[in-house]
VOLUM-468160 format. One record per residue (C-alpha): x, y, z negated. Coordinates in steps of 0.02 Angstrom, whole numbers, always signed. Each point is the difference from the previous one (the first is absolute). Last residue first. Layout:
[node [X,Y,Z]]
...
END
This chain:
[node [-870,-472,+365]]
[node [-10,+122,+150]]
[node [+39,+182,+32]]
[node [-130,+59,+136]]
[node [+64,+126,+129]]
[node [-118,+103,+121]]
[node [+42,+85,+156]]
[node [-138,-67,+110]]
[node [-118,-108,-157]]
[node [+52,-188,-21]]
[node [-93,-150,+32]]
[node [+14,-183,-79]]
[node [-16,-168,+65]]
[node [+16,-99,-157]]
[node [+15,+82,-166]]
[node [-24,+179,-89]]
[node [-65,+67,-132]]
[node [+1,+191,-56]]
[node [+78,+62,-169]]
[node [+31,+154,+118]]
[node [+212,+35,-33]]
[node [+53,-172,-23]]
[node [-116,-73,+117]]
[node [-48,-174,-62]]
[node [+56,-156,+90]]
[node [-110,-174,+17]]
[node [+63,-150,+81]]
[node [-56,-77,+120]]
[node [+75,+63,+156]]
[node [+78,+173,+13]]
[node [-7,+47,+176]]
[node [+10,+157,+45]]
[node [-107,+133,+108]]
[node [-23,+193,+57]]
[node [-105,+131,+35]]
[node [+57,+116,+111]]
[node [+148,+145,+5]]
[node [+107,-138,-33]]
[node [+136,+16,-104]]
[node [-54,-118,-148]]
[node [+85,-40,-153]]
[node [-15,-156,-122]]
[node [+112,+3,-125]]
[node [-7,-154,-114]]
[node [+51,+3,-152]]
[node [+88,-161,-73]]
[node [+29,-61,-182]]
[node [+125,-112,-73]]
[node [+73,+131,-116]]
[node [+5,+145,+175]]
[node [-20,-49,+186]]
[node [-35,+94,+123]]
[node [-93,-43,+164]]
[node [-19,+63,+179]]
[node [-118,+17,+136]]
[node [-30,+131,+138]]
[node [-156,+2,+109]]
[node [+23,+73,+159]]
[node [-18,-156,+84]]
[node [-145,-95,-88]]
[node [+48,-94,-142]]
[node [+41,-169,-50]]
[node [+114,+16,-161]]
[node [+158,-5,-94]]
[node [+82,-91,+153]]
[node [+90,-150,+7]]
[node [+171,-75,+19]]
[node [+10,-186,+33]]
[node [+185,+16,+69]]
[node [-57,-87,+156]]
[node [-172,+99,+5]]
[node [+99,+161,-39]]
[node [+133,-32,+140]]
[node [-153,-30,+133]]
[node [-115,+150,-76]]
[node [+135,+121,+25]]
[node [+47,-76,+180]]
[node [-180,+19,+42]]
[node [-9,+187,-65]]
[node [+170,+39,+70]]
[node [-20,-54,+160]]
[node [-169,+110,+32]]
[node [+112,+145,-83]]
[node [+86,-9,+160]]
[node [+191,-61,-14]]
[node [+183,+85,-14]]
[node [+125,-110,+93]]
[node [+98,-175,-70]]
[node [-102,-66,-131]]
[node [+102,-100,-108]]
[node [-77,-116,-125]]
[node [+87,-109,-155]]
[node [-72,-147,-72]]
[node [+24,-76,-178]]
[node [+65,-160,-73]]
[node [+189,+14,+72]]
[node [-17,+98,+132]]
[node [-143,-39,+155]]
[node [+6,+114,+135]]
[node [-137,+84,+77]]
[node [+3,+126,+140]]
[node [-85,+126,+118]]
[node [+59,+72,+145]]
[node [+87,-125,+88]]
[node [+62,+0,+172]]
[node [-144,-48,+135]]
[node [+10,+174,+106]]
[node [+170,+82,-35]]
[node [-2,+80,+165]]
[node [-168,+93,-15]]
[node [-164,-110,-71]]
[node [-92,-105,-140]]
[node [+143,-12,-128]]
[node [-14,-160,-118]]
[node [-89,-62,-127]]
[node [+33,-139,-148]]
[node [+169,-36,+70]]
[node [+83,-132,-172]]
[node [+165,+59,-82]]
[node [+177,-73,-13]]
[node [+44,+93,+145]]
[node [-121,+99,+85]]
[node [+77,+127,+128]]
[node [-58,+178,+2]]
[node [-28,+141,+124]]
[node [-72,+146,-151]]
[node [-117,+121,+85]]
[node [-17,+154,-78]]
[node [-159,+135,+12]]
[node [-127,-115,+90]]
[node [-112,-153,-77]]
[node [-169,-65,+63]]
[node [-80,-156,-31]]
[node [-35,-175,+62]]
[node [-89,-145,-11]]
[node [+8,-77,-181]]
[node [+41,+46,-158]]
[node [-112,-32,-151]]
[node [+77,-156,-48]]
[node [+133,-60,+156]]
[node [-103,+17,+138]]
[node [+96,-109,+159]]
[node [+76,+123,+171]]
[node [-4,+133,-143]]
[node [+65,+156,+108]]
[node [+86,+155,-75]]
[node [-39,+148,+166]]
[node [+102,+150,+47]]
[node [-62,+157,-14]]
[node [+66,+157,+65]]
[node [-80,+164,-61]]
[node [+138,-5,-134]]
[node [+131,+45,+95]]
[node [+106,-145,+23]]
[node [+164,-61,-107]]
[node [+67,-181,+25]]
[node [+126,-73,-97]]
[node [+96,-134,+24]]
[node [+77,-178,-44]]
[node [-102,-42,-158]]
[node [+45,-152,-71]]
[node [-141,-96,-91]]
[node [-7,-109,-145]]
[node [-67,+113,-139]]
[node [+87,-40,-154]]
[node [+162,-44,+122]]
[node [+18,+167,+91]]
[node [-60,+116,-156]]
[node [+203,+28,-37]]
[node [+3,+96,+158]]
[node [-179,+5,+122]]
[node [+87,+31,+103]]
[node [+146,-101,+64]]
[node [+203,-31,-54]]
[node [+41,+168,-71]]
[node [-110,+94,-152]]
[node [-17,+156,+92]]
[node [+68,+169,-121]]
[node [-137,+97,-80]]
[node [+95,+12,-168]]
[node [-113,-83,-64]]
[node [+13,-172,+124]]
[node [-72,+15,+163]]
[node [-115,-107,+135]]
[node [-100,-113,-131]]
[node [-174,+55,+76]]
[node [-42,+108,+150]]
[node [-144,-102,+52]]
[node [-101,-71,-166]]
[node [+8,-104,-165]]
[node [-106,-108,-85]]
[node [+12,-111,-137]]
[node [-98,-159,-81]]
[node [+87,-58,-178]]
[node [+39,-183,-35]]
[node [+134,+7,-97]]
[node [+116,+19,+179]]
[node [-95,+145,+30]]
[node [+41,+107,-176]]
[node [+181,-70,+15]]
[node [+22,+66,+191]]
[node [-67,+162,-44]]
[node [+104,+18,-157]]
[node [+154,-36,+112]]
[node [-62,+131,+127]]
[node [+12,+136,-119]]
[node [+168,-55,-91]]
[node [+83,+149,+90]]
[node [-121,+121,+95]]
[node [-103,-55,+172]]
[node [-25,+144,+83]]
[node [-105,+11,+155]]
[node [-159,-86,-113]]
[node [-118,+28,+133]]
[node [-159,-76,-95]]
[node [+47,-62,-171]]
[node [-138,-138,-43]]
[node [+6,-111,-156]]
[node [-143,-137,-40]]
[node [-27,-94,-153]]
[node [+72,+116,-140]]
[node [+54,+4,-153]]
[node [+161,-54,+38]]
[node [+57,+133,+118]]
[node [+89,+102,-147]]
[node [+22,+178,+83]]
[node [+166,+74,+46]]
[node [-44,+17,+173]]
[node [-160,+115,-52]]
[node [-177,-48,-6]]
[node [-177,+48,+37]]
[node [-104,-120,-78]]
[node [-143,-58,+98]]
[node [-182,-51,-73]]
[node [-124,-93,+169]]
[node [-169,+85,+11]]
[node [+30,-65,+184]]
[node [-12,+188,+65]]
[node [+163,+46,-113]]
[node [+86,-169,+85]]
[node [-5,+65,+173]]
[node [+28,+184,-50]]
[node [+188,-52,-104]]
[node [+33,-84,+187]]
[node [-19,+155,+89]]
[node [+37,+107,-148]]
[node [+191,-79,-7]]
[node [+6,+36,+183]]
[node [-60,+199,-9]]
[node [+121,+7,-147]]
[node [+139,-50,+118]]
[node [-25,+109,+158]]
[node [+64,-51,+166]]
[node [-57,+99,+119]]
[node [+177,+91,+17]]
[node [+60,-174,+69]]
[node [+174,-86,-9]]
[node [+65,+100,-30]]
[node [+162,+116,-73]]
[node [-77,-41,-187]]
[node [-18,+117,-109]]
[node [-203,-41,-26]]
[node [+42,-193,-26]]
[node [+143,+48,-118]]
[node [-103,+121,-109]]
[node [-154,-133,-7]]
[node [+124,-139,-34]]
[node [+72,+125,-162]]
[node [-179,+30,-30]]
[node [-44,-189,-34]]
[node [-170,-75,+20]]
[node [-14,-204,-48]]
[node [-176,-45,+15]]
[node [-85,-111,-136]]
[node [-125,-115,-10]]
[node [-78,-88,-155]]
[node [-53,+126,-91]]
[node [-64,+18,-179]]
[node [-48,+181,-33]]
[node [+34,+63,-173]]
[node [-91,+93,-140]]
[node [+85,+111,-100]]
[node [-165,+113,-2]]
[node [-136,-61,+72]]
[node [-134,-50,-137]]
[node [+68,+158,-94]]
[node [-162,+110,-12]]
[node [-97,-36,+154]]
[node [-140,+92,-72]]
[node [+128,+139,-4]]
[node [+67,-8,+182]]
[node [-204,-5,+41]]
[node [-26,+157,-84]]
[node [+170,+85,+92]]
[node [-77,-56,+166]]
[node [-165,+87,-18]]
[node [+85,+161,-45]]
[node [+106,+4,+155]]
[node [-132,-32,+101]]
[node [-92,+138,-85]]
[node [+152,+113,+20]]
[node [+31,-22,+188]]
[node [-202,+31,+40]]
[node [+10,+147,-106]]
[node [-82,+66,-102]]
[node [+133,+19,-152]]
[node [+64,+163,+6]]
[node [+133,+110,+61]]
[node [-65,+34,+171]]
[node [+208,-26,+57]]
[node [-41,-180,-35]]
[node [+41,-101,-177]]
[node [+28,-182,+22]]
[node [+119,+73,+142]]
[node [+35,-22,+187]]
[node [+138,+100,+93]]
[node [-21,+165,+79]]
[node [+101,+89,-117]]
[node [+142,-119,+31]]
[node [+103,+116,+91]]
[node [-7,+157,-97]]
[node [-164,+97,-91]]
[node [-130,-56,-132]]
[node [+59,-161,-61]]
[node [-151,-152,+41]]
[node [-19,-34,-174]]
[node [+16,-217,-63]]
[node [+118,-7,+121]]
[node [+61,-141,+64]]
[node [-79,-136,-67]]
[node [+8,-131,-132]]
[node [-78,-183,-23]]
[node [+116,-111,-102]]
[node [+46,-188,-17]]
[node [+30,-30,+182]]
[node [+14,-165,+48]]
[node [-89,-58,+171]]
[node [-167,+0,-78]]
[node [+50,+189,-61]]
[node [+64,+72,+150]]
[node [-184,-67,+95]]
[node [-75,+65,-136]]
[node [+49,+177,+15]]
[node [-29,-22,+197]]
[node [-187,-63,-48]]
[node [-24,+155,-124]]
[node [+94,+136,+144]]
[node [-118,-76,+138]]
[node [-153,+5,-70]]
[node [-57,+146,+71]]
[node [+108,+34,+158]]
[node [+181,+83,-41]]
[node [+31,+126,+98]]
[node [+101,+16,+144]]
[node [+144,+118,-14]]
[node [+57,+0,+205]]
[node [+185,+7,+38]]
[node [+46,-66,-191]]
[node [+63,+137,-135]]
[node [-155,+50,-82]]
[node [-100,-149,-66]]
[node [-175,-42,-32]]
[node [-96,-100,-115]]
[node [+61,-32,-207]]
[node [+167,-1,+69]]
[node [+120,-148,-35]]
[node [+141,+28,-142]]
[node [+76,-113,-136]]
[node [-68,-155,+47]]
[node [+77,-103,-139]]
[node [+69,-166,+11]]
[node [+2,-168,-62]]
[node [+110,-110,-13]]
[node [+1,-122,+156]]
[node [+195,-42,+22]]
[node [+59,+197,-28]]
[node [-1,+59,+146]]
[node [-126,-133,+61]]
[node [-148,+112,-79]]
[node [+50,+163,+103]]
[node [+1,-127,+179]]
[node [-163,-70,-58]]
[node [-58,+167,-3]]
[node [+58,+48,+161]]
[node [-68,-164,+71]]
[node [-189,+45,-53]]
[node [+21,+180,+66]]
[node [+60,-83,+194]]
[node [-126,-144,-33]]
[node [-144,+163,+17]]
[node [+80,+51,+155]]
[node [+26,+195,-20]]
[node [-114,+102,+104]]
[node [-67,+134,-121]]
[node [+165,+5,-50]]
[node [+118,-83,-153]]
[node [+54,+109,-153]]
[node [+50,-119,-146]]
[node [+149,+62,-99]]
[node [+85,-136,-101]]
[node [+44,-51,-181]]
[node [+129,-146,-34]]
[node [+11,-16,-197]]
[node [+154,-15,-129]]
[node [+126,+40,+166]]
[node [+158,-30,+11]]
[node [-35,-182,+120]]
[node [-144,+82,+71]]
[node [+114,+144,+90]]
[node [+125,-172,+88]]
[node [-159,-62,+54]]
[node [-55,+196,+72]]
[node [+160,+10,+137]]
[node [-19,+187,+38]]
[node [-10,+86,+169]]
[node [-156,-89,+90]]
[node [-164,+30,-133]]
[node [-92,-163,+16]]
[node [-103,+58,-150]]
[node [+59,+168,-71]]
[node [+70,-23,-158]]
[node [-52,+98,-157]]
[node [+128,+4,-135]]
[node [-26,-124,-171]]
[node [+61,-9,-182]]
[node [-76,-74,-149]]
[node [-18,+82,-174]]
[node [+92,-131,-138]]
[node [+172,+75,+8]]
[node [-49,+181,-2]]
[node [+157,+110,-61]]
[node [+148,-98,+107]]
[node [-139,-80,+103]]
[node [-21,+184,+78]]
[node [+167,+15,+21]]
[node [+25,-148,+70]]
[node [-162,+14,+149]]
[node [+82,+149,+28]]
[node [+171,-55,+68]]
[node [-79,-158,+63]]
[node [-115,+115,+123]]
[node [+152,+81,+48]]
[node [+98,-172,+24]]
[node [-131,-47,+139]]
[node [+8,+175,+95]]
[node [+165,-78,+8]]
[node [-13,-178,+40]]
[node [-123,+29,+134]]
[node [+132,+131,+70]]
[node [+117,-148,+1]]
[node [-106,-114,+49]]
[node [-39,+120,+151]]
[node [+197,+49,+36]]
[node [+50,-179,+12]]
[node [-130,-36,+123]]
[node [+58,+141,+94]]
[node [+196,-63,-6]]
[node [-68,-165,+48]]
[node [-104,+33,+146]]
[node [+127,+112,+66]]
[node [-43,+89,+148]]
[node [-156,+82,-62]]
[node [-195,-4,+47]]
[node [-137,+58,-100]]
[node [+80,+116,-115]]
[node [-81,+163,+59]]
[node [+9,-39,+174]]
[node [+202,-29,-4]]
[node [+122,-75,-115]]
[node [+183,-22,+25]]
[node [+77,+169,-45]]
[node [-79,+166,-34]]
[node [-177,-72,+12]]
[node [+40,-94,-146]]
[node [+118,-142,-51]]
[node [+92,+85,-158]]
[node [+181,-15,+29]]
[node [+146,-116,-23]]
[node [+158,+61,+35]]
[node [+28,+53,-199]]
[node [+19,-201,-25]]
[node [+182,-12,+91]]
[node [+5,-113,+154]]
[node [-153,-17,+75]]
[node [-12,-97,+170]]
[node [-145,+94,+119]]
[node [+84,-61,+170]]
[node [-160,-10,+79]]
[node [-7,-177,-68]]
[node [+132,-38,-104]]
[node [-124,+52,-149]]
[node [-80,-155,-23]]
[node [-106,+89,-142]]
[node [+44,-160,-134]]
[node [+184,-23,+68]]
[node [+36,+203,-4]]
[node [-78,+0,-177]]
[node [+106,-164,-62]]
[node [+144,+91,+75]]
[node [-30,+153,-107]]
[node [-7,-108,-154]]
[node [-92,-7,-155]]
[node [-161,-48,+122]]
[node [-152,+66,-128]]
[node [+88,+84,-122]]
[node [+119,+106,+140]]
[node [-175,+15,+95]]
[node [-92,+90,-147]]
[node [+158,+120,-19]]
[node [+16,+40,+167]]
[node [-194,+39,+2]]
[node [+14,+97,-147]]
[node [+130,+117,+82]]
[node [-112,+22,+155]]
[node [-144,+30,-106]]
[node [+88,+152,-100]]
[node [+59,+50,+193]]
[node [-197,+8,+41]]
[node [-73,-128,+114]]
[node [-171,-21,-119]]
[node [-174,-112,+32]]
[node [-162,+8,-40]]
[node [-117,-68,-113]]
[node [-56,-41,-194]]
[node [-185,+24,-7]]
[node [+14,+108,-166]]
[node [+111,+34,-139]]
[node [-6,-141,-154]]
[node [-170,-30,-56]]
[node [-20,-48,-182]]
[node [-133,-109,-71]]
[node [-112,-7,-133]]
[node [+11,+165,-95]]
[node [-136,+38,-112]]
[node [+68,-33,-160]]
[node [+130,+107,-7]]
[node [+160,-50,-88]]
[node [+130,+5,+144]]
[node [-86,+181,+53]]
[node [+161,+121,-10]]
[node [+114,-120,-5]]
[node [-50,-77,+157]]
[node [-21,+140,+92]]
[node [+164,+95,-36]]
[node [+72,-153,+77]]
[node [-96,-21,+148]]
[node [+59,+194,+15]]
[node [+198,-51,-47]]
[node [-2,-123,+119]]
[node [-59,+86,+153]]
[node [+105,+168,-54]]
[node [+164,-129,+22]]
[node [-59,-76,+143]]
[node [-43,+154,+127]]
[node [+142,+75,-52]]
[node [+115,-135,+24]]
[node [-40,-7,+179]]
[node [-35,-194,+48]]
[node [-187,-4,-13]]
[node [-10,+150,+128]]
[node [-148,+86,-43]]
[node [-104,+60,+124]]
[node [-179,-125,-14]]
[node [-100,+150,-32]]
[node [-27,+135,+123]]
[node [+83,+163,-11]]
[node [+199,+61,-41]]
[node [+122,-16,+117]]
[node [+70,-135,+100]]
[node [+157,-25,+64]]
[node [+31,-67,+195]]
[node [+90,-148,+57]]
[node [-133,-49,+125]]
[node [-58,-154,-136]]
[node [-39,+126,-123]]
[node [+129,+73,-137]]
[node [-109,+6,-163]]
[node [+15,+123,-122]]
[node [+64,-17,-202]]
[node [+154,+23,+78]]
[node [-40,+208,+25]]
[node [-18,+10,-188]]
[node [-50,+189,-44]]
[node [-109,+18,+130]]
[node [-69,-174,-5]]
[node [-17,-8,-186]]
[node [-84,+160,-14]]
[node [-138,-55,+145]]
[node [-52,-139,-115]]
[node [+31,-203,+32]]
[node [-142,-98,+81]]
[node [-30,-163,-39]]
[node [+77,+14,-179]]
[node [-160,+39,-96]]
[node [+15,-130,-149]]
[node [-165,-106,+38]]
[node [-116,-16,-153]]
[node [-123,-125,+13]]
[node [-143,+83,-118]]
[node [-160,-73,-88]]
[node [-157,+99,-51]]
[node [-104,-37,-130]]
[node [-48,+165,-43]]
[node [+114,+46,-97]]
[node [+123,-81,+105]]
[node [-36,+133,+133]]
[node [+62,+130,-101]]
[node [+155,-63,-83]]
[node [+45,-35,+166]]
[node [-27,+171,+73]]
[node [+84,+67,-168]]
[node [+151,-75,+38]]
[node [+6,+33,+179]]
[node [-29,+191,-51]]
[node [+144,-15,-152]]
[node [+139,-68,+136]]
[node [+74,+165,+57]]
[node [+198,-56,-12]]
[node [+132,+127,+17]]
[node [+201,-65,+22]]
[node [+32,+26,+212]]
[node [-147,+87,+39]]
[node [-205,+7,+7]]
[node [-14,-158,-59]]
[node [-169,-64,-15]]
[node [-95,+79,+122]]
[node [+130,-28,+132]]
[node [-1,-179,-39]]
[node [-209,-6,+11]]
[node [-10,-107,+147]]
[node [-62,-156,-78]]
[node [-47,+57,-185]]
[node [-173,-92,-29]]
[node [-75,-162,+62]]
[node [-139,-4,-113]]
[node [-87,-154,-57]]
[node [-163,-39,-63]]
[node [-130,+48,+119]]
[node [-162,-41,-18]]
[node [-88,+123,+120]]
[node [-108,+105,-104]]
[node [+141,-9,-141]]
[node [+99,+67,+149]]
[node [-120,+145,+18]]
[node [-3,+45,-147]]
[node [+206,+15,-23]]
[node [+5,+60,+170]]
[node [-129,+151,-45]]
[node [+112,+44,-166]]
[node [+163,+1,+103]]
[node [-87,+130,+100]]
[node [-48,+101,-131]]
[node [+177,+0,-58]]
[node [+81,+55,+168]]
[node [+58,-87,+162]]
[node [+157,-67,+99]]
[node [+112,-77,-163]]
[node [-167,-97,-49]]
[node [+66,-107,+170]]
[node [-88,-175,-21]]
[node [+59,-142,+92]]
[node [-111,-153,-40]]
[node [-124,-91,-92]]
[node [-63,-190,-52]]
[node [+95,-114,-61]]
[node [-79,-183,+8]]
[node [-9,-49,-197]]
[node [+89,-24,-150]]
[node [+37,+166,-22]]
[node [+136,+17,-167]]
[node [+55,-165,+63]]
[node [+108,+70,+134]]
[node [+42,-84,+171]]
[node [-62,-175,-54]]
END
């Protein structure tokens, strides 16, 4: 449990007090009693508030803000304020500001401009989170801290440069282990002292804002290494707050399959993953649902919180859509069947002026409570507390996994080909989609993972295949695990150098194929997989473009093959038996029609089933808690809907209402069942 002072789903948000006046704060107080919120997300971007120079510290108004709302049964997460350094700082302390990647300095404005390597920037970061801690380490109503804000972006300053040199000197201890690991003979690019080594930016082997470079390695290098440093921020922080608050947990907000940062190695420091939930009007569904999962596999299925979604429309998209009635409660669910153990929003009052101004609220510009937003919003926090703490620390008990990795998403998107159509979360949510409409639990996992627990692995395009990787692969399937893998597989180590001797590398022998070439088409070309026998769910044929893998079976059995163009009748899909288990290879990127009947074919032979019949549209999924299971029952339709619960009898959780059998559900509606 996050914090046992509120045993219950958090419910809340941002709250800026620091932007309006006493009456005001007397309104949001009501009105959030109206509402049912319990927890405040206060202090975010209040740095310059707080210190106004180099040794003052203004911290009485935050203070008294929480003293405030916790009179009136009001929680707070307190964040320390660090996103976004003040205006002093940066004219006073030019290395506190970023370099971008064209080489040039930035000034003051934004957020997200602090170089996490300029001394500066960490030595006031500490000493804030710090002052924080001590001044509120015995006050009641803080249950969780909030380091910064949606870590991001990168730095090429000369303080950067010098870190870099020093991260790599750890990392290789030798210059010639550097030149061997970046192949640097080519293009003559040998280093021989460690001050030759530069940033790789726009000024030297990167172009198109970062997405393409010359080196592989050396900009590989450079992202971990900026992962590792915006990393060690957050750990500077998250320390000094523990020095003073040892028993308050500590979080930052991710941002779902945000590209520049590596987020297993962030849920490995931190107490609780938290993420920021913003999808479109025109966002798959499965696309949310796999986001989540993603957020719960950071730290092997704890829960997490949903730190931010807005109560309906956003500001910052191409067109705001609102949210349709119903929509925010059912999305708010959806998070919370898939693990989250809070509800919270940004903002809980729309700010009057800047960028986010036009960005939902709780409260509306009106400045009262009829509204459509606000009633929803009201409605939802009573059901949150008739819930009470059914949910929370419960767990999700799945039986698939599939492997993502951002250091193979960096190294697919750097690399010199063989197709800019090739996108890797797209091909994790094809297969991730397949198994979502199925009612079918997944666990998003990282390469580190323990495969044990599970029946059936699948890591589509795994490029890089990291040290001891492919060995825990091969021991999973050889117990008698089922795994997949795809095109594009096996071909590079980490240090995106080709594993010699045939793709696809050390995978050659778990999946019994060689695969000779590569084919890259634009994607309006189709080729054809063809079942010349069914084999489960598959037969006929179906339609895959994008990459063409020309393969060879070895040890493993042709269960389709290519319908047309010169490689006509060489494989396409494969099965090879290892040890106990079975491993696939599909060689090219399928329909979704092949991935539904090769979804149920795996499942059927690794007898994994569904939570429920249900219409499509209809999403399913269980927690678990003491023995007990709720059932989430969700539907997206904008009709009504059915499920099939058979004979036994559930009650809704949140309407007392029966249900069994063939059973319909309202457009938009959720029923909690037990």
């Amino acid at each position: 449990m996050m914090n046992e002072n509120l045993p219950k789903i958090w419910y809340g948000g941002d709250y800026n007090p620091e932007q309006w006046d006493g009456p005001t704060h007397a309104e949001d107080i009501r009105m959030f009693k109206l509402a049912g919120i319990d927890v405040a997300t206060l202090n975010v971007f209040s740095w310059a508030l707080n210190q106004p120079d180099e040794v003052t510290y203004q911290l009485e108004w935050l203070e008294e803000t929480i003293d405030r709302l916790y009179k009136e049964g009001i929680y707070t997460c307190l964040a320390t304020g660090t996103g976004a350094h003040p205006a002093w700082m940066a004219k006073r302390y030019p290395d506190v500001r970023r370099v971008d990647f064209d080489g040039r300095k930035r000034q003051f404005g934004g957020r997200h401009n602090s170089c996490p390597n300029s001394p500066t920037y960490r030595k006031y970061a500490e000493r804030m989170a710090n002052q924080l801690a001590e001044r509120v380490k015995d006050h009641p109503a803080v249950l969780m801290w909030h380091v910064s804000n949606e870590y991001g972006g990168y730095c090429y300053c000369e303080n950067c440069q010098k870190a870099f040199r020093v991260w790599l000197k750890e990392k290789y201890e030798s210059l010639q282990n550097v030149n061997r690991a970046w192949n640097t003979r080519f293009w003559g690019h040998t280093f021989y002292e460690w001050d030759e080594i530069v940033a790789p930016n726009g000024l030297s082997e990167e172009w198109q804002g970062g997405q393409n470079t010359n080196f592989q390695g050396i900009s590989l290098d450079y992202r971990r290494f900026q992962n590792d440093s915006l990393l060690d921020v957050f750990k500077l922080e998250r320390d000094a707050l523990k020095r003073h608050t040892p028993n308050i947990p500590v979080t930052t907000n991710l941002m779902g399959f945000f590209p520049q940062l590596d987020y297993f190695s962030w849920g490995k420091e931190m107490d609780v993953v938290s993420w920021d939930n913003y999808p479109s009007i025109d966002t798959p569904v499965s696309m949310t649902a796999m986001t989540h999962d993603l957020m719960r596999g950071l730290k092997s299925g704890q829960p997490f919180m949903l730190m931010e979604q807005t109560p309906s429309q956003q500001n910052w998209q191409p067109y705001n859509a609102l949210k349709r009635p119903g929509v925010m409660r059912l999305w708010s669910y959806q998070a919370i069947a898939h693990g989250a153990d809070t509800v919270m929003f940004f903002q809980l009052r729309r700010s009057r002026g800047a960028t986010e101004k036009f960005h939902g609220a709780v409260i509306e510009h009106v400045g009262h409570e009829h509204t459509r937003v606000f009633r929803e919003t009201a409605e939802l926090g009573k059901e949150l507390a008739v819930l009470g703490n059914q949910v929370v620390d419960s767990r999700i008990d799945a039986k698939v996994a599939i492997v993502f990795d951002w250091e193979n998403r960096w190294a697919i998107e750097l690399s010199s080909g063989p197709s800019i159509a090739l996108d890797y979360v797209k091909e994790i949510h094809k297969y991730y989609q397949a198994f979502y409409e199925r009612n079918i639990p997944v666990d998003m996992i990282s390469v580190e993972e323990d495969l044990s627990q599970y029946d059936l692995v699948i890591a589509p395009v795994l490029y890089m295949v990291k040290k001891g990787h492919a060995d825990r692969l091969k021991d999973f399937v050889e117990k008698g695990g089922t795994f997949v893998t795809t095109f594009f597989s096996g071909i590079v180590d980490e240090h995106d150098l080709v594993t010699l001797g045939g793709y696809p590398g050390e995978l050659r022998d778990l999946v019994g194929i060689w695969a000779e070439e590569i084919d890259a088409l634009d994607p309006s070309h189709f080729n054809e997989m063809v079942f010349d026998q069914a084999y489960g769910a598959l037969s006929g044929q179906y339609r895959c473009n994008i990459l063409f893998d020309l393969i060879h079976a070895e040890s493993a059995d042709v269960l389709a093959t290519y319908g047309s163009d010169f490689y006509q009748g060489m494989p396409v899909v494969t099965k090879n038996q290892y040890g106990k288990g079975n491993a696939y290879y599909i060689a090219s990127s399928p329909d979704q029609a092949f991935m539904n009947d090769f979804v149920d074919t795996i499942c059927e032979e690794s007898s994994i089933h569904g939570e429920l019949v249900s219409d499509s549209g209809v999403e399913v999924i269980t927690r678990e808690k003491d023995g007990e299971q709720l059932l989430f029952v969700m539907n997206h339709n904008a009709e009504d809907s059915t499920f099939e619960l058979g004979e036994v009898t559930f009650i809704d959780q949140l309407t007392g209402q029966s249900y069994t059998g063939t059973s319909t559900i309202k457009p938009k509606d959720v029923l909690v069942l037990k």
